[in-house]
C-alpha positions as CSV (number, residue, x, y, z in Angstrom):
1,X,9.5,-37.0,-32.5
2,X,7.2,-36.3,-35.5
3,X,5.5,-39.7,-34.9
4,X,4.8,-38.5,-31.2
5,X,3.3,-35.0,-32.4
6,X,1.0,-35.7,-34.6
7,X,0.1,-39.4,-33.2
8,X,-3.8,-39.2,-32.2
9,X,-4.2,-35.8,-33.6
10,X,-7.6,-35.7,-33.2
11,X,-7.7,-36.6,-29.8
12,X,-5.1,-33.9,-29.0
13,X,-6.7,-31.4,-31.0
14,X,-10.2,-32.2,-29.1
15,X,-8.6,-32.0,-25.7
16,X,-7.0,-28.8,-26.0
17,X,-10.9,-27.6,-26.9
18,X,-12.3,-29.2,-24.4
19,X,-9.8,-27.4,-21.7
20,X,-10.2,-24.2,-23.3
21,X,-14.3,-24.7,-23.0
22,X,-13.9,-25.4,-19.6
23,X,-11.8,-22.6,-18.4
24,X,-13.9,-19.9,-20.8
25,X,-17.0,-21.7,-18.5
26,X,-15.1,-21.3,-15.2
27,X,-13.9,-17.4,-16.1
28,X,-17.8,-16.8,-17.3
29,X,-19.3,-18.0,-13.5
30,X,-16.6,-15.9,-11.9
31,X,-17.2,-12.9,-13.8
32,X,-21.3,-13.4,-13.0
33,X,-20.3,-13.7,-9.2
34,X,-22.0,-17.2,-8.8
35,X,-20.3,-20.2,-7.4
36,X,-18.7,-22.6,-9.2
37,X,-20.6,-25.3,-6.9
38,X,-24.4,-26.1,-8.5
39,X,-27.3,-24.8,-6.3
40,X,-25.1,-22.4,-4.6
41,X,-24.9,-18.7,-5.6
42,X,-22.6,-15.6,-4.1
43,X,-24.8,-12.5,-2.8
44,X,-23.0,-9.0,-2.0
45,X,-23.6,-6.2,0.4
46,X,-21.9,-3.2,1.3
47,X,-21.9,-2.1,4.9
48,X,-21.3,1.8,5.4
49,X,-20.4,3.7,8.1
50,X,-18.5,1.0,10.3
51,X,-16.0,2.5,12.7
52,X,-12.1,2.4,12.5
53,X,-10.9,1.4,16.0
54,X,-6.8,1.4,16.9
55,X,-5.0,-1.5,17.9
56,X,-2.2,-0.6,20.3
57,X,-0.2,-1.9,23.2
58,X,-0.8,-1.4,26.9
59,X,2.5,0.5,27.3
60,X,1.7,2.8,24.0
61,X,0.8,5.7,26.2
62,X,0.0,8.1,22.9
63,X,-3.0,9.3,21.6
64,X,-4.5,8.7,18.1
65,X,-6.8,10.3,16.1
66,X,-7.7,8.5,12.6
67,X,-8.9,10.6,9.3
68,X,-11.5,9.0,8.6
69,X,-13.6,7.6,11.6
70,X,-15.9,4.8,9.3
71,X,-15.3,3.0,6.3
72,X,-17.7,0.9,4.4
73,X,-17.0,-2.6,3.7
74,X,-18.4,-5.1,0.9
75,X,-18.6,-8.5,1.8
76,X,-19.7,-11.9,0.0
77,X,-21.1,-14.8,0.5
78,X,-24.3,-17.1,1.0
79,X,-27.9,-15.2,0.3
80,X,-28.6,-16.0,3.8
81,X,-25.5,-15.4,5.5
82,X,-25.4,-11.6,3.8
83,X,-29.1,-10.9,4.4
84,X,-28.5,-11.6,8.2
85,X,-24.7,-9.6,8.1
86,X,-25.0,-7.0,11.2
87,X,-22.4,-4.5,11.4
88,X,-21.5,-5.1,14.6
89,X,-20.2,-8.6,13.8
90,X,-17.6,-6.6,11.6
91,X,-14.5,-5.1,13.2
92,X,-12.4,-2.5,11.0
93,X,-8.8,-1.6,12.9
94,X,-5.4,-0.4,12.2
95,X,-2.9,-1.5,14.4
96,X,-0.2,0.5,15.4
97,X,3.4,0.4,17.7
98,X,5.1,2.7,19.6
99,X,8.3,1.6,17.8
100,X,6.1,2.7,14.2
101,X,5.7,6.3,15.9
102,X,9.1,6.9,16.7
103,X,10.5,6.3,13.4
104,X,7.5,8.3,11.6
105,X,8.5,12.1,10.8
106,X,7.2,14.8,13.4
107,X,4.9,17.4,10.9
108,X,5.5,20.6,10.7
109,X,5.2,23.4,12.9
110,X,3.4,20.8,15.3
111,X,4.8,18.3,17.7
112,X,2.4,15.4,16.1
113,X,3.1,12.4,13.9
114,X,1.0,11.3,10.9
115,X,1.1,8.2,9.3
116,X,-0.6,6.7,6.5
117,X,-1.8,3.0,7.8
118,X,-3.9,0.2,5.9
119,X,-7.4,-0.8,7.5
120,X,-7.6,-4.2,8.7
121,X,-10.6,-6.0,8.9
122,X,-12.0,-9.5,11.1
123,X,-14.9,-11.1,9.2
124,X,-16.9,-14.1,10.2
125,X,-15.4,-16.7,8.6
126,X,-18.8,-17.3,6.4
127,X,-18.2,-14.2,4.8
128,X,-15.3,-13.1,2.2
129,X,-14.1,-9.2,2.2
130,X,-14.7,-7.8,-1.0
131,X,-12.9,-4.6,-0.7
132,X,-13.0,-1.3,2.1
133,X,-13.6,2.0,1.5
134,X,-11.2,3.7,1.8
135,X,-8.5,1.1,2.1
136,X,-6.5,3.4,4.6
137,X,-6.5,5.7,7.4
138,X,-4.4,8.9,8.3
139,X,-2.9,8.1,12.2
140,X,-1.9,11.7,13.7
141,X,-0.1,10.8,17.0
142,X,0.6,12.7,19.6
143,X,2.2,11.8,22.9
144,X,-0.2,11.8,26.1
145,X,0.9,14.2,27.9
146,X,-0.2,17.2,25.1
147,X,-3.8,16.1,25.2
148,X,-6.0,18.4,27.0
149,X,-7.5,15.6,29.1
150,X,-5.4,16.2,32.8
151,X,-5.5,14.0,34.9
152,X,-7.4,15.1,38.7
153,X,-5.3,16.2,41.3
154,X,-4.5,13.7,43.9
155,X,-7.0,12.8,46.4
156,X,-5.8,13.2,50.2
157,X,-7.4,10.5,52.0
158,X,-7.9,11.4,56.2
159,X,-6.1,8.3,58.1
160,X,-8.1,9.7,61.7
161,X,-4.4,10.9,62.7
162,X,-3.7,14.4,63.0
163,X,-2.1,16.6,60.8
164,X,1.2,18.3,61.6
């Protein structure tokens, strides 16, 4: 066994510091923000004010207000791909089911639920999220039928027959 360890010592010893270099090398690029690749180099911007939409199923009949309305994302990725970045080509949602709203606590003294979601984001796929902020949203739910917006009375259509 001691043959095997200390058999081409030099060559061993010389390997381990040619790993280490190479990792300290890889760490340093990382740390700087560049790519590893040659001739290519990560840019970043940081898009405010993009709004926070909610994701929810056509039979979810409740009503949702977030807290806040816009979050501002940094993204990464080629010089020319982040110099052309619109914000409309970035979609920020939480996404929400019925089924989450009925276990989630009523608040007090109101008839509304409030939960605490994580934003979501959909990027295209030249880009790489760096990080939103803020990372979350406050959800107050509240069933359809407390919202202030009533529906119209029913409209009563004339048929040409007469009315009895």
């Amino acid at each position: 066994m001691r043959k095997f360890l200390f058999s081409n010592a030099t060559m061993k010893v010389f390997a381990v510091a040619l790993a280490l270099a190479t990792w300290a090398a890889v760490k340093l690029q990382i740390s700087k923000g560049t790519s590893t690749q040659p001739g290519t180099a990560i840019y970043k911007q940081v898009l405010p004010n993009i709004p926070i939409y909610v994701m929810q199923a056509p039979q979810d009949t409740n009503v949702y207000d977030l807290l806040p309305l816009e979050a501002s994302v940094e993204v990464s990725g080629s010089r020319l791909i982040v110099e052309n970045i619109r914000p409309e080509s970035i979609t920020l949602y939480v996404s929400v089911g019925n089924s989450e709203v009925m276990k989630a606590n009523l608040t007090e003294n109101t008839n509304m639920v409030e939960m605490v979601k994580m934003i979501q984001c959909k990027l295209p796929p030249e880009l790489t999220l760096m990080s939103i902020v803020p990372p979350s949203v406050r959800l107050l739910t509240r069933p359809l039928s407390e919202t202030n917006t009533a529906l119209p009375p029913p409209v009563k259509l004339n048929t040409g027959g007469s009315e009895s």
